[in-house]
C-alpha positions as CSV (number, residue, x, y, z in Angstrom):
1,X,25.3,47.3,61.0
2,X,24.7,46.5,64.4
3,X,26.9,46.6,67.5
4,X,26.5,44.2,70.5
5,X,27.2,46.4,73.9
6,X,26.4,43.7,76.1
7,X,24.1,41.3,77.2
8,X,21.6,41.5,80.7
9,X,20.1,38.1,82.2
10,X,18.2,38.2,84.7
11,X,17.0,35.5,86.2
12,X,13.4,36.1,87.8
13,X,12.8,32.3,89.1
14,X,14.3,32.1,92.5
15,X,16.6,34.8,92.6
16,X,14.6,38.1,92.8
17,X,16.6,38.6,96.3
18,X,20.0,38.4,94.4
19,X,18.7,40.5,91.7
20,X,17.8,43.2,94.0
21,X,20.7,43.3,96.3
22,X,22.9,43.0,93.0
23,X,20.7,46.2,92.0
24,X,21.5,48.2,94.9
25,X,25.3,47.3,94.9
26,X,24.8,49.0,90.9
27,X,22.8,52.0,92.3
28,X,26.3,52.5,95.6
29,X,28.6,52.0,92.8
30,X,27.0,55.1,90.2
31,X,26.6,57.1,93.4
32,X,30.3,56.8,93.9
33,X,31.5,56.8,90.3
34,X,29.3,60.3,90.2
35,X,30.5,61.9,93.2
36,X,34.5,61.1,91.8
37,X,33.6,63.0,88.5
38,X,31.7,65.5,90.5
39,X,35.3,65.8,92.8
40,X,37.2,65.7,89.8
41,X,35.6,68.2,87.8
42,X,35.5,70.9,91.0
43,X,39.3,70.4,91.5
44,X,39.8,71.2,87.6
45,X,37.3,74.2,87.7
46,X,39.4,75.2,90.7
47,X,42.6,75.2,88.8
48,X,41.5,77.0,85.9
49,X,41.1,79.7,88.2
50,X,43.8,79.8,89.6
51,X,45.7,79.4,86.0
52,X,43.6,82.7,85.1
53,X,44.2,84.3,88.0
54,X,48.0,83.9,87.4
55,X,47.9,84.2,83.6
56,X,46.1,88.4,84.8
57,X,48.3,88.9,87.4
58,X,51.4,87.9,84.7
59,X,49.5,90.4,82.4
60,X,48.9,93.4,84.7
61,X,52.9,93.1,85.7
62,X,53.8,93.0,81.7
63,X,51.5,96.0,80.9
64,X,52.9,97.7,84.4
65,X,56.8,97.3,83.0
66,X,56.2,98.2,79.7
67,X,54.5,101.1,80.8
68,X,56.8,102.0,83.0
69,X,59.9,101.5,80.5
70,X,57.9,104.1,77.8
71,X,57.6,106.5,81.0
72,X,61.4,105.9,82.0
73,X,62.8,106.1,77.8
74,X,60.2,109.1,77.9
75,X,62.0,111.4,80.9
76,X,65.1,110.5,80.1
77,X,64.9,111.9,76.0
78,X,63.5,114.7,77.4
79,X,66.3,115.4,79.7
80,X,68.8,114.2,77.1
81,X,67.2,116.8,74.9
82,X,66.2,114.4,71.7
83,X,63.0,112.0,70.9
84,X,61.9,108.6,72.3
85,X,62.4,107.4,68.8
86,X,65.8,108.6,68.5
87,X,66.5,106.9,71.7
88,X,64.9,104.0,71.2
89,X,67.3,104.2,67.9
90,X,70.5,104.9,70.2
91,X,69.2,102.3,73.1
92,X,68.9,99.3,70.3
93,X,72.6,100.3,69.6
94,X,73.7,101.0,72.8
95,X,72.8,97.5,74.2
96,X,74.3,95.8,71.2
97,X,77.9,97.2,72.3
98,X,76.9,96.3,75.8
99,X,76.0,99.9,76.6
100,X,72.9,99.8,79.5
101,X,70.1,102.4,78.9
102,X,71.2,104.1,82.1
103,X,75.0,104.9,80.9
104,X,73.2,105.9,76.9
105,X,71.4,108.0,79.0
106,X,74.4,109.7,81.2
107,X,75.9,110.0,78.2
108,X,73.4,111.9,76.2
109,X,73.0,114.5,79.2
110,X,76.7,115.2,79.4
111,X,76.8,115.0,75.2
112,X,73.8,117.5,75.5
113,X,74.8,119.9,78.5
114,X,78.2,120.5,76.8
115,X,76.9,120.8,73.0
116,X,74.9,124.1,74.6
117,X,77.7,125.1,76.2
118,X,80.4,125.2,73.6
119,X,77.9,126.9,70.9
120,X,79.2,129.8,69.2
121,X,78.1,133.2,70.7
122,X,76.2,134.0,67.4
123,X,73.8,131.1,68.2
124,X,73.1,131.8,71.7
């Protein structure tokens, strides 16, 4: 099977003036076509920095928060006198009565504070 591309006449009588301007006006017209690709392909090499640029920055600031959120859940069961997986437990419940983690927490110390308080003398 063959496949016909396209056909070049040239016509080396009386034209070979013609032919070579016309070959010039080919050799302007790559030039051009080359330095748009080149242009084109700079701009998206420039982009896909900046996309991974943004996509480490976004990254960094994930890792940051849930770093700090572990630290924060960590301080505040220690203070609250229990585990970070029992208040991880109590957090999941809190916020699905609309409870923030900072009022679990408020509570947990004041739960905590008078529980010690109100033990009977034989356990102190």
């Amino acid at each position: 099977m063959s496949v016909k591309v396209g056909t070049l006449v040239i016509d080396l009588t009386a034209n070979t003036a013609s032919f070579s301007s016309s070959m010039e006006k080919m050799e302007h017209l790559s030039a051009k076509t080359a330095n748009g690709v080149k242009r084109s392909l700079e701009t998206i090499a420039a982009a896909g920095i900046a996309m991974a640029a943004a996509i480490a920055t976004g990254t960094a600031s994930v890792i940051e928060h849930a770093l700090d959120s572990a630290d924060s859940l960590l301080k505040m069961a220690q203070s609250a006198g229990t585990t970070v997986e029992t208040l991880t437990t109590l957090n999941y419940a809190a916020k699905l009565s609309n409870v923030s983690t900072e009022q679990l927490g408020v509570g947990l110390e004041k739960l905590s504070k008078n529980a010690l308080r109100r033990r009977p003398a034989i356990l102190r």
